[in-house]
Phi, psi and omega in degrees: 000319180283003171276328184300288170287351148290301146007266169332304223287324193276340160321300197280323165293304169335256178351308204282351199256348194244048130280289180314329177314287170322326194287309224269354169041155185245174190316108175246192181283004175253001153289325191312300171298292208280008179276312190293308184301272154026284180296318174302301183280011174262354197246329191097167196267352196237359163261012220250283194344323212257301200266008185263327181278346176292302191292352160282302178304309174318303191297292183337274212313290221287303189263014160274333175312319137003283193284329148134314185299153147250153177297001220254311172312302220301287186301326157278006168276324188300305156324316172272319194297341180282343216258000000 
């Protein structure tokens, strides 16, 4: 009988995961284009440019931080040893 009802239960999870599968679907490429349409008219074409160069700049900052130095330390200390 626990055999049974251990069954059912994983029967029924299974189902809820290929629902949820279903709902939430997958990307293909014409959601891809109206995601792409979408972004061109809330921002425009001459503001996409602008923010992809901020997100860039941001990751660079973002992976020096990373690294723990900033160069701006980094060239004075390289200064006073020479000094």
């Amino acid at each position: 009988m626990t055999f049974f009802i251990i069954n059912f239960v994983v029967l029924m999870e299974i189902s809820i995961m290929m629902n949820l599968f279903i709902i939430l679907g997958v990307i293909g490429p014409w959601q891809i284009i109206l995601i792409i349409a979408v972004i061109l008219l809330l921002f425009g074409g001459k503001k996409i440019p602008e923010l992809m160069k901020g997100i860039g700049k941001g990751a660079r900052e973002f992976k020096k931080g990373l690294s723990g130095e900033d160069e701006e330390e980094q060239k004075k200390q390289d200064n006073a040893d020479k000094k």
